[in-house]
C-alpha positions in Angstrom: -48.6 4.6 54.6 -45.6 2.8 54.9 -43.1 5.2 56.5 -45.9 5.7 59.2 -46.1 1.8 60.0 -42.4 1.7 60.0 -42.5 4.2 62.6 -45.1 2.3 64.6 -43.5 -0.4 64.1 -40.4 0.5 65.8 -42.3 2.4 68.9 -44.2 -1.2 69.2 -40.6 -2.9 69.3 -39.5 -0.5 71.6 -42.3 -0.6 74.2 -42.4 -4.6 73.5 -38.8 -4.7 74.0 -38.6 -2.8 77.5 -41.8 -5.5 79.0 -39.4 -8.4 77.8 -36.1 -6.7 79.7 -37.9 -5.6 82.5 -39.7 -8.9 83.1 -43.3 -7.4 83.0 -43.3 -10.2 80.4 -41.4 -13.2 82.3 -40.0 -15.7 80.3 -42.5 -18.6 78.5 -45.0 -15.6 79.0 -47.8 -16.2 76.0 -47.8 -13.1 73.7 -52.1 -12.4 73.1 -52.0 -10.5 70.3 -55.8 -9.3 70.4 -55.9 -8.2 73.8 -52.0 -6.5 73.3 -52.8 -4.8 70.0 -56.4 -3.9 72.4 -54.0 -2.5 74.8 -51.7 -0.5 72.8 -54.5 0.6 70.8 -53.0 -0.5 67.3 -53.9 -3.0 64.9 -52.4 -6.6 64.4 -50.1 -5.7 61.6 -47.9 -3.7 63.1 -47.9 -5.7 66.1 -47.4 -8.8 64.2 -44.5 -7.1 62.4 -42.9 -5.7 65.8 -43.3 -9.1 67.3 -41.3 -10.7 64.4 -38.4 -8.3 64.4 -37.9 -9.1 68.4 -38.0 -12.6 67.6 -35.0 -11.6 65.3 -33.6 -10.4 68.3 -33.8 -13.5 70.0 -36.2 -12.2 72.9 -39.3 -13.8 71.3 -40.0 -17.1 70.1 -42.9 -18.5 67.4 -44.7 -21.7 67.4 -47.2 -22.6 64.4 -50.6 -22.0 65.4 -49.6 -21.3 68.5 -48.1 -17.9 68.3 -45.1 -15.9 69.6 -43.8 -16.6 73.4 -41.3 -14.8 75.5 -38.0 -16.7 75.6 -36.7 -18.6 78.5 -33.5 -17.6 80.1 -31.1 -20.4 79.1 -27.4 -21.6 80.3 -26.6 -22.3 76.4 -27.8 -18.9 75.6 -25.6 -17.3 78.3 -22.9 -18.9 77.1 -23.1 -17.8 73.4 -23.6 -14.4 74.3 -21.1 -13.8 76.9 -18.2 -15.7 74.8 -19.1 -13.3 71.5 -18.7 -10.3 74.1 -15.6 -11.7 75.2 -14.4 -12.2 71.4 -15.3 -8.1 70.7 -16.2 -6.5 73.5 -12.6 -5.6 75.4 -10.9 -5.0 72.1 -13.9 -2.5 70.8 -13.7 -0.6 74.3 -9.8 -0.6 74.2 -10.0 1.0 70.8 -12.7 3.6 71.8 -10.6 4.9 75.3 -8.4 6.3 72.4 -10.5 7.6 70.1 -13.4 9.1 72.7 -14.1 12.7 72.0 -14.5 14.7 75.2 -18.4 14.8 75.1 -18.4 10.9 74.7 -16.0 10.9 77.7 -18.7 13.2 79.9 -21.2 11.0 78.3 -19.8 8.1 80.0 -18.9 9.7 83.5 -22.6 11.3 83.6 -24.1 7.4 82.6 -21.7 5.5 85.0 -23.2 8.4 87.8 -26.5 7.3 86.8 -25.9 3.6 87.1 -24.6 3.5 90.4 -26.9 5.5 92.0 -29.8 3.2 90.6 -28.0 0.2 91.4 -27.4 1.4 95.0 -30.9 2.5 95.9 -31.7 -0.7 94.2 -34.4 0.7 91.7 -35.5 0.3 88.5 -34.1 0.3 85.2 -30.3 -1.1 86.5 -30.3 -3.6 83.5 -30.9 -0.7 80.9 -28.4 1.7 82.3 -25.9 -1.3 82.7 -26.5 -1.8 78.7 -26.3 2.2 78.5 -22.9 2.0 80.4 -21.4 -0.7 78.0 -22.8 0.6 74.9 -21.3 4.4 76.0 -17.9 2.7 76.3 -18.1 0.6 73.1 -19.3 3.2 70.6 -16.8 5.8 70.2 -14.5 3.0 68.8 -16.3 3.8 65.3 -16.2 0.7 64.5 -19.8 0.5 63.1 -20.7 -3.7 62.1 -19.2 -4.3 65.7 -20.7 -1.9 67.3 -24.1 -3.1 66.0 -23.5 -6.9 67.2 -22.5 -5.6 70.2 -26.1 -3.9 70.6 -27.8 -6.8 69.7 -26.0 -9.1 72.3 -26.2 -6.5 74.8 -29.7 -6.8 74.8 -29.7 -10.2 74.6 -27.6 -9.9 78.1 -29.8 -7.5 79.9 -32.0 -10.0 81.3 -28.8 -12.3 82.3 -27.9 -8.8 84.1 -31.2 -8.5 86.0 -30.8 -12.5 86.7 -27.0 -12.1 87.9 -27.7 -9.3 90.0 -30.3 -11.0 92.4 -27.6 -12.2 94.1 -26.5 -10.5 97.6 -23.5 -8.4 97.1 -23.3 -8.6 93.3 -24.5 -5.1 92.8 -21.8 -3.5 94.8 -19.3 -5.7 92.8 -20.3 -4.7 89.5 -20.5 -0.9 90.5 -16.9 -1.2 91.5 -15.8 -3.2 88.3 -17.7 -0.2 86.4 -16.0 2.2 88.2 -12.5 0.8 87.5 -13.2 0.4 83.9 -14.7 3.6 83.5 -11.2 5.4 85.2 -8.9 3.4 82.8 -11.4 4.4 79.7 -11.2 7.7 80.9 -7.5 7.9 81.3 -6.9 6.4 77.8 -5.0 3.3 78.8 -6.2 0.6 76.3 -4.6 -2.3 78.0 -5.7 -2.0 81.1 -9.0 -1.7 79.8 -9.1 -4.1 77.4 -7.9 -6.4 81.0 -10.6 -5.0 83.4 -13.6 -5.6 80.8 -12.2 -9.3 80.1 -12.0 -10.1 83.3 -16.0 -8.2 84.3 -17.4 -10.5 81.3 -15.8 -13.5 82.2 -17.1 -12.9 86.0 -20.5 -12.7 85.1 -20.2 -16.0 83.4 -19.0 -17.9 85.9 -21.4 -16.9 88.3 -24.2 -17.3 85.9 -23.0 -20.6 85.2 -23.8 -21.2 88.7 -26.8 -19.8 88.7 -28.6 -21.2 85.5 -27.1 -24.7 86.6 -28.5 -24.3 90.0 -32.4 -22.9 88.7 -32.5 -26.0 86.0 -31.5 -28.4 89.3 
């Protein structure tokens, strides 16, 4: 029984995880456990235990007697989370332009592809291929604890993502950003990539800054 609730279990954080990035559960949203476990067709525990391991992810938060709610979007949170992918981010995707094997190196071109043709049409699913862009940069670098924070906090920066990109203009910044990253990866120059990713982090930031200041005006 319990390897089939642990698989359920992680299908439940997976679909629960993609409503939270995709904002079909906006932020402060109430999490109604009967009429979701109703929906989904499950029972409460595994629910329940789903809902407790995204809280541990820092996209759900619990209140006594009260339940779980969708966190808000949050300057101080933004802050956290772009300085630690600051601290390891440009140094683990430095580190991975030298070690990529050539299938991670396709694997990159063919998600980059993917990106910018969302991002240009304007569609769905540009905060998940934007994480899917990072995370194919990051994880050739074999670095395994690092590589799993940086999961976690690119997650955590997804929604940010979705938030910065509202903005007129921003989407064909970041696609050309991407792009120059991507060609310095590719070409196995660590220091300019360590430089270009640096600088794309530390952009978001600022403008998000803005932004987040300007919404809790």
């Amino acid at each position: 029984m319990k390897p089939i609730n642990r698989t359920l279990s992680d299908h439940l954080v997976e679909a629960m995880r993609e409503r939270i990035l995709s904002s079909d559960l906006p932020p402060n949203h109430a999490i109604r456990q009967d009429v979701l476990a109703a929906e989904l067709g499950v029972s409460k525990i595994p629910l329940r235990e789903a809902l407790a391991r995204l809280e541990q992810e820092g996209l759900l938060r619990s209140h006594a007697h009260r339940g779980f709610f969708v966190c808000a979007l949050s300057r101080e949170e933004a802050e956290e989370v772009y300085a630690l992918r600051l601290k390891l981010e440009p140094d683990a995707v430095a580190l991975a332009a030298e070690r990529a094997t050539e299938v991670e190196r396709s694997t990159a071109e063919q998600v980059l592809a993917t990106l910018d043709r969302v991002t240009t049409k304007h569609g769905n699913g540009v905060g998940a291929f934007n994480r899917a862009f990072h995370l194919a940069l990051i994880r050739p670098c074999r670095q395994l604890t690092t590589i799993s924070i940086l999961e976690r906090l690119q997650v955590l920066s997804e929604r940010y993502v979705r938030k910065h990109l509202e903005q007129l203009g921003r989407d064909e910044r970041a696609n050309e950003e991407h792009r120059q990253i991507c060609k310095a990866w590719l070409a196995r120059k660590p220091t300019k990539v360590h430089q270009l990713m640096a600088r794309h982090i530390d952009k978001t930031l600022r403008d998000l800054r803005q932004q987040l200041k300007t919404a809790s005006a």
